[in-house]
C-alpha positions in Angstrom: 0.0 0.0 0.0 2.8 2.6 0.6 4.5 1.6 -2.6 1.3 2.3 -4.3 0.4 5.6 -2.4 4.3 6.5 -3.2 3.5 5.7 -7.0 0.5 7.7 -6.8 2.4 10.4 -5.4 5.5 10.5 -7.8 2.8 11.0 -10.4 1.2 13.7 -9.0 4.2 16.0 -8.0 4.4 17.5 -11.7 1.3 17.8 -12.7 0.8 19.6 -9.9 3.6 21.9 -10.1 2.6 22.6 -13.7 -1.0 23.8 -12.1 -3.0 20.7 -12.9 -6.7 20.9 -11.7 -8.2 17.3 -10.0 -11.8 16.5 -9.1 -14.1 13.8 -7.5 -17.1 12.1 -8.1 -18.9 9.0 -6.3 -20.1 7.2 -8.9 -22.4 4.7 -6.7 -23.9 7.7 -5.1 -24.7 9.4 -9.0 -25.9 6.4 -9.7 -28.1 5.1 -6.2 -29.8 8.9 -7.1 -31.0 8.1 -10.4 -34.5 6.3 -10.4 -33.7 3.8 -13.7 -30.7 2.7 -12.2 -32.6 1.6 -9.3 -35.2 0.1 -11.4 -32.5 -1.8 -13.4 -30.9 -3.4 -10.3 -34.8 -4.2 -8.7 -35.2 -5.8 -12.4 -31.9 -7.6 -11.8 -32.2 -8.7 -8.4 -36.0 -10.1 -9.0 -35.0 -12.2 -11.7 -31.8 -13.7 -10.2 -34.3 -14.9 -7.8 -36.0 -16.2 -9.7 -34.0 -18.1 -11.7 -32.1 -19.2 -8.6 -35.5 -20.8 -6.8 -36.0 -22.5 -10.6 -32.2 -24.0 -10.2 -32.8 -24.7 -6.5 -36.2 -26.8 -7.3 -34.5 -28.6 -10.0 -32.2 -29.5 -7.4 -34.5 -30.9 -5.1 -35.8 -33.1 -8.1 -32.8 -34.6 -8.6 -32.3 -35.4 -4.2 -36.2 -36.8 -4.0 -35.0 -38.7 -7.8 -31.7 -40.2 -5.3 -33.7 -40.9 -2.4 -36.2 -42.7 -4.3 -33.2 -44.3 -6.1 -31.9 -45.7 -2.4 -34.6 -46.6 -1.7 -35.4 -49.1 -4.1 -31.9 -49.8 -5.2 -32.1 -53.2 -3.6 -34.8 -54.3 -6.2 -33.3 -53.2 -8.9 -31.0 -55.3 -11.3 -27.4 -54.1 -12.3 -28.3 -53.2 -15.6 -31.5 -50.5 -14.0 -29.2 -49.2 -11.2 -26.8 -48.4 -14.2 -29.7 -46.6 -15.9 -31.0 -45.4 -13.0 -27.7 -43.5 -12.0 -27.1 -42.5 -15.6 -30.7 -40.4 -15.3 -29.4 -38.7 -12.2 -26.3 -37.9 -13.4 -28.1 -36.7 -16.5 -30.4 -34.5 -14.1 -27.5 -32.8 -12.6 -25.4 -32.2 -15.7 -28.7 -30.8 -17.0 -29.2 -27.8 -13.9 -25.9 -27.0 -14.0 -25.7 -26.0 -17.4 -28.9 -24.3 -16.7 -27.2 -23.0 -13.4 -24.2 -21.4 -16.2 -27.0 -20.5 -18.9 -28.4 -17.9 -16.0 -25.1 -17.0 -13.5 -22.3 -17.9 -16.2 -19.8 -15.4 -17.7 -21.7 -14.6 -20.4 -24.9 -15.8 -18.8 -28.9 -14.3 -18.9 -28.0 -12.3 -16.1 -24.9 -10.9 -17.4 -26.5 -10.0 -20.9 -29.2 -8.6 -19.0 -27.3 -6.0 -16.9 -25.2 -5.2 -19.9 -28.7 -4.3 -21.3 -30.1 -2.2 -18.7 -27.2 -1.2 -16.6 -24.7 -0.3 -18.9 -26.5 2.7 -21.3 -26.7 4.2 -17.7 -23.2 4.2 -16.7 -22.3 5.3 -19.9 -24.6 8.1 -19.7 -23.1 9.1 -16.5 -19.3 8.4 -17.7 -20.0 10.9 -20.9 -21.1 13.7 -18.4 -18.3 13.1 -16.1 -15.9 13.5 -19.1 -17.5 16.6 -20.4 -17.2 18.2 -17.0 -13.5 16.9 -17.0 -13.1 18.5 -20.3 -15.5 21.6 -19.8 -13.9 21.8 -16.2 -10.4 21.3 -17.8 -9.9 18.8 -15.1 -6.7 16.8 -15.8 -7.7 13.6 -13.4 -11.5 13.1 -12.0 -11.3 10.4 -9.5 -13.8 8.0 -8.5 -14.1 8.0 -4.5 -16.7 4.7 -4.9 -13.7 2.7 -6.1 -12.4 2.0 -2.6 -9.3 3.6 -3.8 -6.3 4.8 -1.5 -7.6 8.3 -1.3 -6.9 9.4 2.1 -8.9 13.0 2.2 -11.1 15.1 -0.4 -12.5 18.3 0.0 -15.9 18.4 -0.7 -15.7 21.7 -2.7 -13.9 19.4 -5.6 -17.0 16.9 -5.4 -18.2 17.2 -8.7 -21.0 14.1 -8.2 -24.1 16.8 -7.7 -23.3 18.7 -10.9 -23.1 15.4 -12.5 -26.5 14.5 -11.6 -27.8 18.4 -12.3 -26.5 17.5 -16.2 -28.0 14.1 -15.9 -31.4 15.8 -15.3 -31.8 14.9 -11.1 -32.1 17.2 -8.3 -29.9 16.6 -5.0 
């Protein structure tokens, strides 16, 4: 961490002596104020339940399908306890793909935020830019990040006059 604040700090020295201005924004607070963004993530979160009580029942199919399996496993020949523990198998492979099809990488629910959540952070991205470049701001940092920044004056907060551009009140 003090390597990195060090980095941090070697970069900054010049552009500050050449008279460099800086900024802030919090981009999670821009973005918990505007009322589609919120509607988005509702839309988000209700289906990933969704889609996760579907997974979870088709998982309980497949322990009542084993149970049931146990259970009569006794009366069953080789060749049905094979077949048997071929359809369970089959079951599983089956919700797990399902399971990816949803949560995956490039799953429902990734395509999905990129399709609601995205035109609104680029939205707010363009107006943080223009107010960089309007602002002639040489860095806008993002305090939502979690970055190392230590202290910030809230007179360099430029997250309310993003949302005034956006169209929202305070």
């Amino acid at each position: 961490m003090k390597r990195s604040t060090f980095f941090i700090l070697l970069f900054m020295v010049p552009m500050i002596s050449f008279g460099q201005k800086f900024a802030f924004v919090d981009t999670e607070y821009i973005l918990s104020n505007i009322p589609s963004y919120k509607a988005a993530q509702d839309k988000l979160n209700n289906l990933s339940v969704e889609w996760q009580k579907e997974i979870e029942e088709e998982y309980a199919k497949i322990e009542q399908m084993y149970k049931d399996f146990q259970s009569e496993k006794i009366l069953l020949t080789n060749e049905m306890i094979k077949q048997r523990e071929a359809e369970i198998l089959a079951e599983e492979k089956s919700v797990k793909n399902l399971q990816r099809k949803y949560f995956g990488p490039n799953g429902e629910l990734f395509k999905k935020r990129e399709e609601l959540i995205k035109p609104i952070q680029d939205e707010v991205y363009a107006v943080i830019q223009d107010i960089a470049q309007s602002g002639n701001y040489a860095i806008i940092f993002d305090t939502a990040t979690g970055s190392n920044i230590l202290f910030t004056d809230p007179k360099y907060d430029k997250s309310d006059e993003v949302l005034e551009k956006l169209g929202y009140k305070k």
